[in-house]
C-alpha positions as CSV (number, residue, x, y, z in Angstrom):
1,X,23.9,12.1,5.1
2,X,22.5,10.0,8.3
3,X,23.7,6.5,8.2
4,X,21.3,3.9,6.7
5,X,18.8,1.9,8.6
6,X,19.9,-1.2,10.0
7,X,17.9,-4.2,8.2
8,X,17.0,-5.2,11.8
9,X,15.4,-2.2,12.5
10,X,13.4,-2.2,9.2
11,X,12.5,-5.6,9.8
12,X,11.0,-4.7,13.3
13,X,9.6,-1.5,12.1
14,X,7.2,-3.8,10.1
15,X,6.3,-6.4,12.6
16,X,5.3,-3.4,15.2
17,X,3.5,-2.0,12.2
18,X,1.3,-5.2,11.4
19,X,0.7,-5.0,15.4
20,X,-1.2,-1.6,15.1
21,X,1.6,0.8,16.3
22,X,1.7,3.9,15.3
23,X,4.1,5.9,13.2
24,X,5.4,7.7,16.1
25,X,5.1,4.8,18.3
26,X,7.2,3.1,16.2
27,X,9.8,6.0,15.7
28,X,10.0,5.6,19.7
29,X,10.6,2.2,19.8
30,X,13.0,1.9,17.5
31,X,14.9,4.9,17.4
32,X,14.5,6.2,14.3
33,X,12.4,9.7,13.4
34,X,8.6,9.3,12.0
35,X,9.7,10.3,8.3
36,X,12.4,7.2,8.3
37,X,9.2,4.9,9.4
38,X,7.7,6.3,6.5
39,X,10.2,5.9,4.2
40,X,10.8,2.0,5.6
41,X,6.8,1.1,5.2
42,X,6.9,2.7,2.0
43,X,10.1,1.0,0.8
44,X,8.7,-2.7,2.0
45,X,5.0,-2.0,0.2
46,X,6.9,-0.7,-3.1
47,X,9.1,-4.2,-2.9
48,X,5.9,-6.2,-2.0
49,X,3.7,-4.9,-5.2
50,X,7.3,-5.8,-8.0
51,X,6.0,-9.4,-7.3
């Protein structure tokens, strides 16, 4: 099992994602493959809509 995502990471996956990048634009800048963007802007919507 790959090691989990720094909450960093996630955090700055999100910002670059309001900016318009792209999910392999932000896979590039951060590191991470384009699934684990995904799975990170999925995560924070899913969070977002328990409110």
């Amino acid at each position: 099992m790959p090691p989990a995502v720094e909450v960093q990471i996630k955090g700055q996956v999100i910002k670059e994602w309001f900016s318009g990048y792209t999910r392999d634009e932000l896979g590039m800048n951060n590191k991470i493959g384009a699934g684990t963007v995904s799975n990170i802007i999925n995560e924070w919507k899913r969070e977002l809509s328990k409110d």
